[in-house]
Biopython code that builds the backbone (N, CA, C, O; Angstrom):
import numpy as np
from Bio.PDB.StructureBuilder import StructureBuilder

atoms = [
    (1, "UNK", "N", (-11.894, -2.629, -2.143)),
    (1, "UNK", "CA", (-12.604, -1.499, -2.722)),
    (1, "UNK", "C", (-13.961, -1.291, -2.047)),
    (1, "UNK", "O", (-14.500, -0.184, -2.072)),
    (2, "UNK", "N", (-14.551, -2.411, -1.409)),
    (2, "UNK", "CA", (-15.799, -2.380, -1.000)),
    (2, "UNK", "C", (-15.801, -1.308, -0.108)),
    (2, "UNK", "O", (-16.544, -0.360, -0.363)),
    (3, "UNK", "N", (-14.878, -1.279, 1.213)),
    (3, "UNK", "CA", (-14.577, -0.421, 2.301)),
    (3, "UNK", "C", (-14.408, 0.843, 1.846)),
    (3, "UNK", "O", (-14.402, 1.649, 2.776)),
    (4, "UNK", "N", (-14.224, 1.484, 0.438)),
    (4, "UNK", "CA", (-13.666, 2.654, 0.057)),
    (4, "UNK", "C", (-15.407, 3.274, -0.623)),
    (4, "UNK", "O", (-15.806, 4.438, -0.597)),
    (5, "UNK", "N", (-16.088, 2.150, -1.132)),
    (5, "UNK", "CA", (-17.245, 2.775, -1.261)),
    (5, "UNK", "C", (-18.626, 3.126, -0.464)),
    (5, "UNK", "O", (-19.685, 3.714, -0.684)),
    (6, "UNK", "N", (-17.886, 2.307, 0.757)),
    (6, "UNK", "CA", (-19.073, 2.364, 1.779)),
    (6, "UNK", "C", (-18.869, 3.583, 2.523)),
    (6, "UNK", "O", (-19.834, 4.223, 2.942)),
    (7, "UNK", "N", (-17.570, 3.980, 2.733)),
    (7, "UNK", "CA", (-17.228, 5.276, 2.944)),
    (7, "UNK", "C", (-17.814, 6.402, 2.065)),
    (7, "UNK", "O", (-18.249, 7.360, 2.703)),
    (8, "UNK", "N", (-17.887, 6.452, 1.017)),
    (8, "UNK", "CA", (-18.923, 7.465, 0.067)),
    (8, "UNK", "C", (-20.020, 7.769, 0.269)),
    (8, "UNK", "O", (-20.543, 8.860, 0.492)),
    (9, "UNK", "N", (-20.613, 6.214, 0.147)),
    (9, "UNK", "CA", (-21.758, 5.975, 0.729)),
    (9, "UNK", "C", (-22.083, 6.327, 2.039)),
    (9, "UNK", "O", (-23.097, 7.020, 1.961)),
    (10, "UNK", "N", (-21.712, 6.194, 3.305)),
    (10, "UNK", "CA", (-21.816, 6.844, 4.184)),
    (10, "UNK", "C", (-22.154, 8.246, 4.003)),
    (10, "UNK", "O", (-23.149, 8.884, 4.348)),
    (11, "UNK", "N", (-20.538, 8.754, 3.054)),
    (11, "UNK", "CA", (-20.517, 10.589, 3.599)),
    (11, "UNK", "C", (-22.052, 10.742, 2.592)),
    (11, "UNK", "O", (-22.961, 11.393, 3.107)),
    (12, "UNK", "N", (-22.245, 10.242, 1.435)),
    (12, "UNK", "CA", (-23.385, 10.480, 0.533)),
    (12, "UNK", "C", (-24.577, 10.710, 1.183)),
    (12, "UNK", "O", (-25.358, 11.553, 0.743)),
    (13, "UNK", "N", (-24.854, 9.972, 2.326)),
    (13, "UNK", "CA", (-26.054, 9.901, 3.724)),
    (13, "UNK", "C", (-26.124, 10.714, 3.958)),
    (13, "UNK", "O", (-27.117, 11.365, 3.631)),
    (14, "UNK", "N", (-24.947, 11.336, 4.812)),
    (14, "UNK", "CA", (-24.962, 12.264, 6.012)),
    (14, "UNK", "C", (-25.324, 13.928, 5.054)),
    (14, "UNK", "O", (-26.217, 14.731, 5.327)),
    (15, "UNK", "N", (-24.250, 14.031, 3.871)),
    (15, "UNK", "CA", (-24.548, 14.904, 3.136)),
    (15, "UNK", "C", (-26.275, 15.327, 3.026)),
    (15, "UNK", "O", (-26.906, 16.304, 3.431)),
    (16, "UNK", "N", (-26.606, 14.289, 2.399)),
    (16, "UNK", "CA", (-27.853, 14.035, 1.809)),
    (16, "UNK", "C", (-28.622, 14.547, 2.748)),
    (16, "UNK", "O", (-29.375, 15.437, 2.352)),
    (17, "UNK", "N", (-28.691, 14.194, 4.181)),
    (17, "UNK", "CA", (-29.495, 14.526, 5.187)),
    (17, "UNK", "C", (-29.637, 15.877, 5.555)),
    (17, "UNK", "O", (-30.647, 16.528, 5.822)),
    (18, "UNK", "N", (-28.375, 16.199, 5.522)),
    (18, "UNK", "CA", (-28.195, 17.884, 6.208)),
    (18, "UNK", "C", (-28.907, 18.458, 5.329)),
    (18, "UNK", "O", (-29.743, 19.218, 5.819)),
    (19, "UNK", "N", (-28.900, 18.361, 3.701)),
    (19, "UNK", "CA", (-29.022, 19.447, 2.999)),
    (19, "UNK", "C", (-30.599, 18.972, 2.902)),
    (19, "UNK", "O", (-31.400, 19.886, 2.706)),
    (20, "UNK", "N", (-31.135, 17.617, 3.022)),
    (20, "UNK", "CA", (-32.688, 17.643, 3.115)),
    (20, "UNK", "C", (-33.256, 18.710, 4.416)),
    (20, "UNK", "O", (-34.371, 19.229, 4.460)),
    (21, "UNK", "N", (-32.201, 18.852, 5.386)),
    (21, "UNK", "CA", (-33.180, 19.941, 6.615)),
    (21, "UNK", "C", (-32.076, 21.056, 5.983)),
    (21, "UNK", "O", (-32.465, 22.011, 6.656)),
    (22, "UNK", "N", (-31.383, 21.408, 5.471)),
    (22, "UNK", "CA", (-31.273, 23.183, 4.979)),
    (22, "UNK", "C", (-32.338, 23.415, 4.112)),
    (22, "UNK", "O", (-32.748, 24.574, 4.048)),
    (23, "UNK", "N", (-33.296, 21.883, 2.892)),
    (23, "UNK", "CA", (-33.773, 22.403, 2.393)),
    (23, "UNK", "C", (-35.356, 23.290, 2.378)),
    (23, "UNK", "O", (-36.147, 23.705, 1.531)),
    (24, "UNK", "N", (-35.200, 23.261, 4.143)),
    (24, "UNK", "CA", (-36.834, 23.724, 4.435)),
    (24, "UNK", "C", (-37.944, 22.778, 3.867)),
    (24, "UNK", "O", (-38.960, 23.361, 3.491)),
    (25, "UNK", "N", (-37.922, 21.499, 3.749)),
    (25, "UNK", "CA", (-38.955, 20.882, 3.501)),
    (25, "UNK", "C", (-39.206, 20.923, 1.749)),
    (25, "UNK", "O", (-40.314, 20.901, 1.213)),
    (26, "UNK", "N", (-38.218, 20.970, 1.221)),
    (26, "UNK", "CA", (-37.923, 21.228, -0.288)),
    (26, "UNK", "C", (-38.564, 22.403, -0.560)),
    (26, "UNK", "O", (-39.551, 22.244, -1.278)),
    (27, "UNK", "N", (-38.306, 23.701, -0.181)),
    (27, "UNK", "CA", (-38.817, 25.084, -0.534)),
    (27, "UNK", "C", (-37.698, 25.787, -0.473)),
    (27, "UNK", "O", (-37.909, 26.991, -0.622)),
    (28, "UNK", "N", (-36.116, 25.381, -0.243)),
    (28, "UNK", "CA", (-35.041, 25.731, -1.395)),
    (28, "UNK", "C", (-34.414, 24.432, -2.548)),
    (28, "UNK", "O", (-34.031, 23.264, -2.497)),
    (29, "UNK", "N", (-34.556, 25.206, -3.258)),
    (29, "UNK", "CA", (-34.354, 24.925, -4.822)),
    (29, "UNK", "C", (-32.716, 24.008, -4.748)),
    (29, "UNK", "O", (-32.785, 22.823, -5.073)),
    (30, "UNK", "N", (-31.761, 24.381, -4.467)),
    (30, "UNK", "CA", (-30.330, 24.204, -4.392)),
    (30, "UNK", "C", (-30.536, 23.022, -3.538)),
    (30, "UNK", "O", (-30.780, 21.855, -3.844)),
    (31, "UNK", "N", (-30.358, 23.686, -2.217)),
    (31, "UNK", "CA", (-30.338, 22.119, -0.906)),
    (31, "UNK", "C", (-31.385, 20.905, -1.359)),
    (31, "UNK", "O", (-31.038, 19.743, -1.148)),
    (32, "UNK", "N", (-32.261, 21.097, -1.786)),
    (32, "UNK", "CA", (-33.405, 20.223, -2.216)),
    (32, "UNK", "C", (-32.296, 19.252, -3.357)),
    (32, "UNK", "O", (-32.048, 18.072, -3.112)),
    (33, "UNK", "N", (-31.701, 19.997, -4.631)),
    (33, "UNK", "CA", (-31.283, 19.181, -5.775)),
    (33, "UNK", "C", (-30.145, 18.645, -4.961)),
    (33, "UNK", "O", (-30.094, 17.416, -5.019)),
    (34, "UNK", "N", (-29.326, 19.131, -4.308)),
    (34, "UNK", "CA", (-27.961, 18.598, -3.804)),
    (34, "UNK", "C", (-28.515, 17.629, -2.772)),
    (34, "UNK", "O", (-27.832, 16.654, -2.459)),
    (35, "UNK", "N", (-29.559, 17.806, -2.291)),
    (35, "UNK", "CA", (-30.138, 16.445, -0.933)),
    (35, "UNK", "C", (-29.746, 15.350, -2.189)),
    (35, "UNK", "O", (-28.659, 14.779, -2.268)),
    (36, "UNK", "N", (-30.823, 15.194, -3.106)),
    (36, "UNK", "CA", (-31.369, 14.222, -3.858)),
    (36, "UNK", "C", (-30.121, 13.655, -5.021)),
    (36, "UNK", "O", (-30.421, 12.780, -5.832)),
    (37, "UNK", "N", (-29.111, 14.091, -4.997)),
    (37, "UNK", "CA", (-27.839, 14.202, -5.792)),
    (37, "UNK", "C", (-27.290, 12.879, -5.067)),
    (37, "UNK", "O", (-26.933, 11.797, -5.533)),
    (38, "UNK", "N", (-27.385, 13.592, -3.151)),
    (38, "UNK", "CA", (-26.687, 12.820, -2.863)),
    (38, "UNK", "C", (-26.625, 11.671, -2.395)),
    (38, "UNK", "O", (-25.683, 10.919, -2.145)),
    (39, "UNK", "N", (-28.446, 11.543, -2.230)),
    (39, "UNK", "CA", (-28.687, 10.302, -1.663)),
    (39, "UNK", "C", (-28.543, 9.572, -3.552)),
    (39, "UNK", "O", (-27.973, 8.494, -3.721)),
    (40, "UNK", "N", (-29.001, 10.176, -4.478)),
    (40, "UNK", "CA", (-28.150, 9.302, -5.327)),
    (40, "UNK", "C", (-27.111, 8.637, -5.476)),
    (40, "UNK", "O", (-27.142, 7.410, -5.380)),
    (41, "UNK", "N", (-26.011, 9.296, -5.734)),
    (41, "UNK", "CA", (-24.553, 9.122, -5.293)),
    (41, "UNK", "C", (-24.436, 7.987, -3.958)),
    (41, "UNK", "O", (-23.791, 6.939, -3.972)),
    (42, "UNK", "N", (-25.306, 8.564, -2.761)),
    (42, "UNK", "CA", (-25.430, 7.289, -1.398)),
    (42, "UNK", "C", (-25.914, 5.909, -2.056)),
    (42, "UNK", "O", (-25.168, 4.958, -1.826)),
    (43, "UNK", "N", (-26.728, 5.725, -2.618)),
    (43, "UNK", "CA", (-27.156, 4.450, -3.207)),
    (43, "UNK", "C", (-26.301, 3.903, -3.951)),
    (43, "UNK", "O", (-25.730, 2.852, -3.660)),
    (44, "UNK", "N", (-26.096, 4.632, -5.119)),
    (44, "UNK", "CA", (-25.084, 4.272, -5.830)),
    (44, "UNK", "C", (-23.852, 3.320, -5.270)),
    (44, "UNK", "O", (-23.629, 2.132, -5.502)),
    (45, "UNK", "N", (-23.200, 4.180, -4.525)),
    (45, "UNK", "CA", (-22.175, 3.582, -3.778)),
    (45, "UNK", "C", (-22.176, 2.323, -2.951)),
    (45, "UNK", "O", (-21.363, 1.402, -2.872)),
    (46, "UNK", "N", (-23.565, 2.604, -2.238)),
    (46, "UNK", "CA", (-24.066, 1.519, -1.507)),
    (46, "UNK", "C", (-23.927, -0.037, -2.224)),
    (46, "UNK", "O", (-23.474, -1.081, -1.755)),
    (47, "UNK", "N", (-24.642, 0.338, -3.848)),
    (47, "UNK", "CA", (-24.823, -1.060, -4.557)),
    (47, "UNK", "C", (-23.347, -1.527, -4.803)),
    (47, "UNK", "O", (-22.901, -2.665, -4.655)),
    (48, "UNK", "N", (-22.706, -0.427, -5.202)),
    (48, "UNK", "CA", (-21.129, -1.029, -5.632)),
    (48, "UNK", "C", (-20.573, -1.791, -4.045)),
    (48, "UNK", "O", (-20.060, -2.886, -4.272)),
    (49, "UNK", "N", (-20.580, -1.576, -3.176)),
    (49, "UNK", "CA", (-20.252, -1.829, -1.831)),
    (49, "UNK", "C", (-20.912, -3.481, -1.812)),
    (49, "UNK", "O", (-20.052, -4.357, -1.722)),
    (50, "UNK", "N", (-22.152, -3.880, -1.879)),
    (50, "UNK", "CA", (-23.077, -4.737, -1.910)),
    (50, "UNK", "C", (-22.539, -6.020, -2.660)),
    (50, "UNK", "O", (-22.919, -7.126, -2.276)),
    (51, "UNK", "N", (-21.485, -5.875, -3.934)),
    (51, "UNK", "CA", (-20.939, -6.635, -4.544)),
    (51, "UNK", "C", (-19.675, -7.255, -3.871)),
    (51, "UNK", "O", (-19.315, -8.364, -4.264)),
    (52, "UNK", "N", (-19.017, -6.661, -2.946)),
    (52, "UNK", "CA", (-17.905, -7.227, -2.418)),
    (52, "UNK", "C", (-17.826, -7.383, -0.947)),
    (52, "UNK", "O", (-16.875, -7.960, -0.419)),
    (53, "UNK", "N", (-19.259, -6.650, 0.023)),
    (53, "UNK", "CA", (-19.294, -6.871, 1.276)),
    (53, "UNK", "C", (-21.006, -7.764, 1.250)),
    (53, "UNK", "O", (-21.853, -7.839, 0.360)),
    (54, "UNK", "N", (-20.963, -8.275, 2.526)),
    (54, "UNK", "CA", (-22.234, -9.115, 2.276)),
    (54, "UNK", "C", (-23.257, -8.022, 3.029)),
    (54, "UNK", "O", (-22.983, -6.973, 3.611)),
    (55, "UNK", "N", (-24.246, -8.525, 2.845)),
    (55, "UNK", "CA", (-25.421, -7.173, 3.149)),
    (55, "UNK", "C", (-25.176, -7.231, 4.584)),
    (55, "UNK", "O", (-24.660, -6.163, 4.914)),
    (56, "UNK", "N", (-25.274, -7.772, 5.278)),
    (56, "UNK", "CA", (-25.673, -7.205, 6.716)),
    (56, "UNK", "C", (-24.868, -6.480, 7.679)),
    (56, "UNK", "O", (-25.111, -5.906, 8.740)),
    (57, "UNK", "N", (-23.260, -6.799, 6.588)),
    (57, "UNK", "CA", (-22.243, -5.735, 7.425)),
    (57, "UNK", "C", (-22.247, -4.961, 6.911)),
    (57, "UNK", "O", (-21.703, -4.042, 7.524)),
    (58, "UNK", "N", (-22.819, -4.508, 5.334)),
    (58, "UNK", "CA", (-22.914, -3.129, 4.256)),
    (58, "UNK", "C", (-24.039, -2.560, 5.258)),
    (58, "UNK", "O", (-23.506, -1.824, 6.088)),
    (59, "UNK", "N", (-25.243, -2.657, 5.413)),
    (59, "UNK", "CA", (-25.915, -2.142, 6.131)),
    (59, "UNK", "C", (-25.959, -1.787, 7.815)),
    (59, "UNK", "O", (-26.519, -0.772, 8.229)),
    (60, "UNK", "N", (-25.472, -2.499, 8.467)),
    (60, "UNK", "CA", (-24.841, -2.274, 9.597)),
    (60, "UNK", "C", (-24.006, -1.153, 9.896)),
    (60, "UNK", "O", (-24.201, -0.231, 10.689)),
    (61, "UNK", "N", (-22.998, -1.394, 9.095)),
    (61, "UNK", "CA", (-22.063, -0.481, 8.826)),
    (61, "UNK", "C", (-22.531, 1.184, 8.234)),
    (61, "UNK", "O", (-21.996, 2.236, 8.584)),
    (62, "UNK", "N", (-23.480, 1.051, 7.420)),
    (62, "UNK", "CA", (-23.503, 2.089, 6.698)),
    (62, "UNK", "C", (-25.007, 2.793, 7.549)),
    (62, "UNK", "O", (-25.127, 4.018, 7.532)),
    (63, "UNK", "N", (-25.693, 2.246, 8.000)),
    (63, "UNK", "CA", (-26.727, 2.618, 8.738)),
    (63, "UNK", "C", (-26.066, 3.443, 9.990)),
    (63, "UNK", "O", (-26.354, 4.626, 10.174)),
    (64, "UNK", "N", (-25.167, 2.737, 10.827)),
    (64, "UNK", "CA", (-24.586, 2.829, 12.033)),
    (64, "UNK", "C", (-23.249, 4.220, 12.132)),
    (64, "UNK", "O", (-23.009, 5.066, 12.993)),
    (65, "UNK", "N", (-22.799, 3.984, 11.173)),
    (65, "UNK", "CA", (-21.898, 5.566, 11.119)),
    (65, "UNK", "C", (-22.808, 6.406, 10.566)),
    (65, "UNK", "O", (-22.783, 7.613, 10.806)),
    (66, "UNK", "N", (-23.971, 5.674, 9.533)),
    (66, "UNK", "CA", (-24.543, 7.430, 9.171)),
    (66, "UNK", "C", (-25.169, 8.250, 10.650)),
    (66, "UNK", "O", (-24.828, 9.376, 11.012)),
    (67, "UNK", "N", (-26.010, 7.481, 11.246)),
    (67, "UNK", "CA", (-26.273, 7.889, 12.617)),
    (67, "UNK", "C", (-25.557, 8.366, 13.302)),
    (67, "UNK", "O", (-25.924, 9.407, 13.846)),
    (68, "UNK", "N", (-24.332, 7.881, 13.569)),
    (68, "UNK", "CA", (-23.584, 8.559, 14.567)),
    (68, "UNK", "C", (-22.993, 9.715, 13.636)),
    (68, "UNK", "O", (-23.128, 10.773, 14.251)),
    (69, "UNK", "N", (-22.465, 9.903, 12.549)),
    (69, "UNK", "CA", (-21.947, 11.587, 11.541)),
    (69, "UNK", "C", (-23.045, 12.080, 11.829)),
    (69, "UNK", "O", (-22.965, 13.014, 12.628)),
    (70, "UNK", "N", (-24.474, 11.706, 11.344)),
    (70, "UNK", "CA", (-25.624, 12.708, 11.389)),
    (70, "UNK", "C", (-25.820, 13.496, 12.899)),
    (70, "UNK", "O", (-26.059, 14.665, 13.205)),
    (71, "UNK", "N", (-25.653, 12.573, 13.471)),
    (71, "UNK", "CA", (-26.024, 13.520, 15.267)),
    (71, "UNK", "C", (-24.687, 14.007, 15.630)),
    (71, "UNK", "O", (-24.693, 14.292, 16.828)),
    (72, "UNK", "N", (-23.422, 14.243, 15.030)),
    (72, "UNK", "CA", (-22.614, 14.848, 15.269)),
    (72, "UNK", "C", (-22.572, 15.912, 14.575)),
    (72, "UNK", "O", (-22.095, 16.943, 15.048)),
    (73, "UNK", "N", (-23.140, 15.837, 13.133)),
    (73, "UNK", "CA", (-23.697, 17.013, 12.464)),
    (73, "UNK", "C", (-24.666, 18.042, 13.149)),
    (73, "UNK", "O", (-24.608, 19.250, 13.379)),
    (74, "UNK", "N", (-25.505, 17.130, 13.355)),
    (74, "UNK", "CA", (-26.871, 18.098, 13.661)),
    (74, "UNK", "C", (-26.478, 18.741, 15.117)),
    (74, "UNK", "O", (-27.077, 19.803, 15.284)),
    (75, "UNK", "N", (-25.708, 18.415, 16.112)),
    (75, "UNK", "CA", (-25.052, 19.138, 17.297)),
    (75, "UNK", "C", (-24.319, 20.015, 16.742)),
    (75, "UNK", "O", (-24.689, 21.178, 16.898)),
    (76, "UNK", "N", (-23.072, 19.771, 15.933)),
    (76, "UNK", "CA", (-22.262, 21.146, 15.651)),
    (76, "UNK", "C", (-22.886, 22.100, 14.795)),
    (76, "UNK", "O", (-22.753, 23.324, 14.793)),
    (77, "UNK", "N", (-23.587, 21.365, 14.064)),
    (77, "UNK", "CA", (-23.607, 22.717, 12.616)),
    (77, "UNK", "C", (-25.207, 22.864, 12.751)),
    (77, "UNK", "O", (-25.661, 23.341, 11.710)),
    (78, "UNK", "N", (-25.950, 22.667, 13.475)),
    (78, "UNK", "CA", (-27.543, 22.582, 13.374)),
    (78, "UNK", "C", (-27.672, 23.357, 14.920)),
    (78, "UNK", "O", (-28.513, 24.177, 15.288)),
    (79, "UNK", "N", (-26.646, 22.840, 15.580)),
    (79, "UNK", "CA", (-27.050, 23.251, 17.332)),
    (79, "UNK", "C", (-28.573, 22.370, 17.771)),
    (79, "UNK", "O", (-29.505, 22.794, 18.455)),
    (80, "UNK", "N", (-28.481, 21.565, 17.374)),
    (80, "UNK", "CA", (-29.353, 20.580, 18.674)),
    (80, "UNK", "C", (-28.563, 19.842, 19.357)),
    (80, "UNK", "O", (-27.429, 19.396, 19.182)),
    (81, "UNK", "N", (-29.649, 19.758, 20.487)),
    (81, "UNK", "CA", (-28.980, 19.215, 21.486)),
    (81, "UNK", "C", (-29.234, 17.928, 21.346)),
    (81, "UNK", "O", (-30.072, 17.413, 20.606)),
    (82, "UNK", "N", (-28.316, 17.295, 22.245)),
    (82, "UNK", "CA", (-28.134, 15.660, 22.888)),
    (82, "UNK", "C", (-28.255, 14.838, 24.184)),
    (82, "UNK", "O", (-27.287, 14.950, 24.937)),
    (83, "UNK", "N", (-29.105, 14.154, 24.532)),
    (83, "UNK", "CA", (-28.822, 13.063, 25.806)),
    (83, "UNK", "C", (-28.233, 12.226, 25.955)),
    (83, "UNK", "O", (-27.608, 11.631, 25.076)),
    (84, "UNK", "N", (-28.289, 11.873, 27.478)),
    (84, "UNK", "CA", (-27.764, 11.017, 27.509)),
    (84, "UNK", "C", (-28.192, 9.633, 26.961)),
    (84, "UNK", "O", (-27.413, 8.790, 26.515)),
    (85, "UNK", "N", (-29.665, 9.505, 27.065)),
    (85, "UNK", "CA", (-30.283, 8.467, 26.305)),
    (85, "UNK", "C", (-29.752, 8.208, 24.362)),
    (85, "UNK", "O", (-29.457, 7.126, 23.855)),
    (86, "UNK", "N", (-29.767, 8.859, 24.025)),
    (86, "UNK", "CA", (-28.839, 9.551, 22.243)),
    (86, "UNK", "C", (-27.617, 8.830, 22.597)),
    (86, "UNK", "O", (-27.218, 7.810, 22.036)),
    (87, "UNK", "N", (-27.109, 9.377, 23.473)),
    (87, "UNK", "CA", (-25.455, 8.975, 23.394)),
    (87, "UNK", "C", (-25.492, 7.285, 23.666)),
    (87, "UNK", "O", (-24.908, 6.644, 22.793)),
    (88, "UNK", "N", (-25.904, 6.752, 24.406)),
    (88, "UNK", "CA", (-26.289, 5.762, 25.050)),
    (88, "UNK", "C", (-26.664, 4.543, 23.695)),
    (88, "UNK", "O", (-25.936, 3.595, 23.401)),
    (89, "UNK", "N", (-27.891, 4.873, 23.072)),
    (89, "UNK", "CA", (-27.964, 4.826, 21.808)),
    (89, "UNK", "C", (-27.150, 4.415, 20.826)),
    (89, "UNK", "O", (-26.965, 3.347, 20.242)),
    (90, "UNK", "N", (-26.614, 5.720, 20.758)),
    (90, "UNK", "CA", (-25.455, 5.536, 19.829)),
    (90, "UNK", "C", (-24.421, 4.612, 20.389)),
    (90, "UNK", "O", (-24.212, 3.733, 19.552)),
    (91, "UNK", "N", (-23.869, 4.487, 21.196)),
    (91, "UNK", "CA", (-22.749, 3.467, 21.819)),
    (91, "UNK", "C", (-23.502, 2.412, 21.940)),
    (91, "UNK", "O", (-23.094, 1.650, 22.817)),
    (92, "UNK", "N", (-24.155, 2.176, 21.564)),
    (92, "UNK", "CA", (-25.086, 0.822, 21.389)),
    (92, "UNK", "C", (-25.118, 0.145, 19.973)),
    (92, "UNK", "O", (-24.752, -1.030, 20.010)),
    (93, "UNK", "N", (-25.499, 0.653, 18.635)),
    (93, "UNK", "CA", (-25.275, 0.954, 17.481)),
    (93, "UNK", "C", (-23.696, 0.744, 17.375)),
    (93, "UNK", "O", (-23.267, -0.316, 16.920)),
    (94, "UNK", "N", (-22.979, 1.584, 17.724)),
    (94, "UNK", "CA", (-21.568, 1.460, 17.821)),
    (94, "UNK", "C", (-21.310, -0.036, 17.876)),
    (94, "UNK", "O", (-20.891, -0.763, 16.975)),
    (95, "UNK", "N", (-21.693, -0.383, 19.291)),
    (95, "UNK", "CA", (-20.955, -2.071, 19.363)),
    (95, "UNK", "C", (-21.440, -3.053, 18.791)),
    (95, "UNK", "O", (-21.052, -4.216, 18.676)),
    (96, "UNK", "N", (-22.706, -2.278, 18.282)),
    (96, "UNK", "CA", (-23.334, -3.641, 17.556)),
    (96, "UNK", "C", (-22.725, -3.810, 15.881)),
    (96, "UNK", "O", (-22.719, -4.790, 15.137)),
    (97, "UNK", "N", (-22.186, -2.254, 15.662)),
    (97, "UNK", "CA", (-21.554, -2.830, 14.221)),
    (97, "UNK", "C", (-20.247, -3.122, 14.466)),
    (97, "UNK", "O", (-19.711, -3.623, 13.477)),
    (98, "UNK", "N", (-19.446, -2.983, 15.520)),
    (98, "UNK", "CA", (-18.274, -3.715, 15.840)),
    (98, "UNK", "C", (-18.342, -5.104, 15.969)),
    (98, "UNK", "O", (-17.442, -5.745, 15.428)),
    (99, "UNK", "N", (-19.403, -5.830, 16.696)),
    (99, "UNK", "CA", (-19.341, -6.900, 16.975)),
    (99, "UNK", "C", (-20.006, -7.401, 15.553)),
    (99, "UNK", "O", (-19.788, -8.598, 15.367)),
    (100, "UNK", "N", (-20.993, -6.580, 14.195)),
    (100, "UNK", "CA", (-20.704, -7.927, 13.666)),
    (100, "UNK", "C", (-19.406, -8.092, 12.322)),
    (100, "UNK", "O", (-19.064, -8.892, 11.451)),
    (101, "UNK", "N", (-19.048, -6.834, 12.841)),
    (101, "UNK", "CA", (-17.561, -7.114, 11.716)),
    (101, "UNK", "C", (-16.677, -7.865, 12.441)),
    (101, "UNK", "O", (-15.828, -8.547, 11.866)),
    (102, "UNK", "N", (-16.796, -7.815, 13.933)),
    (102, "UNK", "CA", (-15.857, -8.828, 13.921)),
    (102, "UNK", "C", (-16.110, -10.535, 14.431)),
    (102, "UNK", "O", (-15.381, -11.498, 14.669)),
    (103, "UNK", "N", (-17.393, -10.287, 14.430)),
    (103, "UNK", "CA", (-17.927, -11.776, 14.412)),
    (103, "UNK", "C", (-18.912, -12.434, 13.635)),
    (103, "UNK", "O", (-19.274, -13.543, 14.028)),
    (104, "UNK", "N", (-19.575, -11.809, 12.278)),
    (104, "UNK", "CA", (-20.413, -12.002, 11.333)),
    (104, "UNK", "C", (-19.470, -12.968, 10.554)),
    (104, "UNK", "O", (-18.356, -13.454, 10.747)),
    (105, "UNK", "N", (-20.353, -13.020, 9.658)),
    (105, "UNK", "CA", (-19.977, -13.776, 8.002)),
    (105, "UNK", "C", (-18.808, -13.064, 7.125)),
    (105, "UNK", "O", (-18.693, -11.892, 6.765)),
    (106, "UNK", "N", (-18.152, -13.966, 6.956)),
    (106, "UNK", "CA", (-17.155, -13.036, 5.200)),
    (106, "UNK", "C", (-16.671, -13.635, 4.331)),
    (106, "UNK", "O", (-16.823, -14.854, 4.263)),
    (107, "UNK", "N", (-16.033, -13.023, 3.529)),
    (107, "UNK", "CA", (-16.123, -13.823, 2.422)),
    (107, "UNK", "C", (-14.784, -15.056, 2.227)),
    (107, "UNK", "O", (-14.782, -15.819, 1.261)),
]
sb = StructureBuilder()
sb.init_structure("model")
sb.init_model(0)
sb.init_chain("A")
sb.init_seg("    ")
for serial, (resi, resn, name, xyz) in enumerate(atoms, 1):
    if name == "N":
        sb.init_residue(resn, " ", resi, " ")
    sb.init_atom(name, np.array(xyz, "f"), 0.0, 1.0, " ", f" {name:<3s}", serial, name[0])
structure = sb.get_structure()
């Protein structure tokens, strides 16, 4: 179940983020309550996650895909751009939460 809430948690992030930059700096009303909904909901999930994965692959994990959804967000649906340094980055992040799921601590 842990894996099913870190996934929430994740999308709860990425959500959360977009609608904090639709919300103009909280000067819309809507994107502003739905940001803050969802980083609720993101936490939330996070703690339930926290009980059955150990922290450093909950955070790894959940830090490391929100980054990479968020800059895949903010390219398609925002139109910013990307480097190669970003990408680089990110495939960095990438292997580092591969390598510690598959060579960290468990239970």
């Amino acid at each position: 179940m842990g894996y099913i809430f870190l996934i929430f948690a994740i999308l709860g992030e990425v959500v959360g983020t977009n609608l904090l930059k639709a919300s103009n700096g909280f000067m819309s009303l809507w994107e502003t309550l739905g940001s803050l909904a969802s980083y609720c909901a993101c936490f939330y999930f996070l703690s339930l996650t926290m009980k059955s994965l150990d922290l450093n692959i909950t955070y790894a994990m959940w830090a490391g895909f929100g980054i990479i959804l968020t800059t895949l967000v903010s390219v398609v649906v925002w139109k910013e751009s990307i480097n190669l340094a970003s990408l680089l980055g990110i495939g960095m992040i990438l292997s580092g939460v591969v390598i510690l799921n598959l060579f960290g601590t468990h239970h």
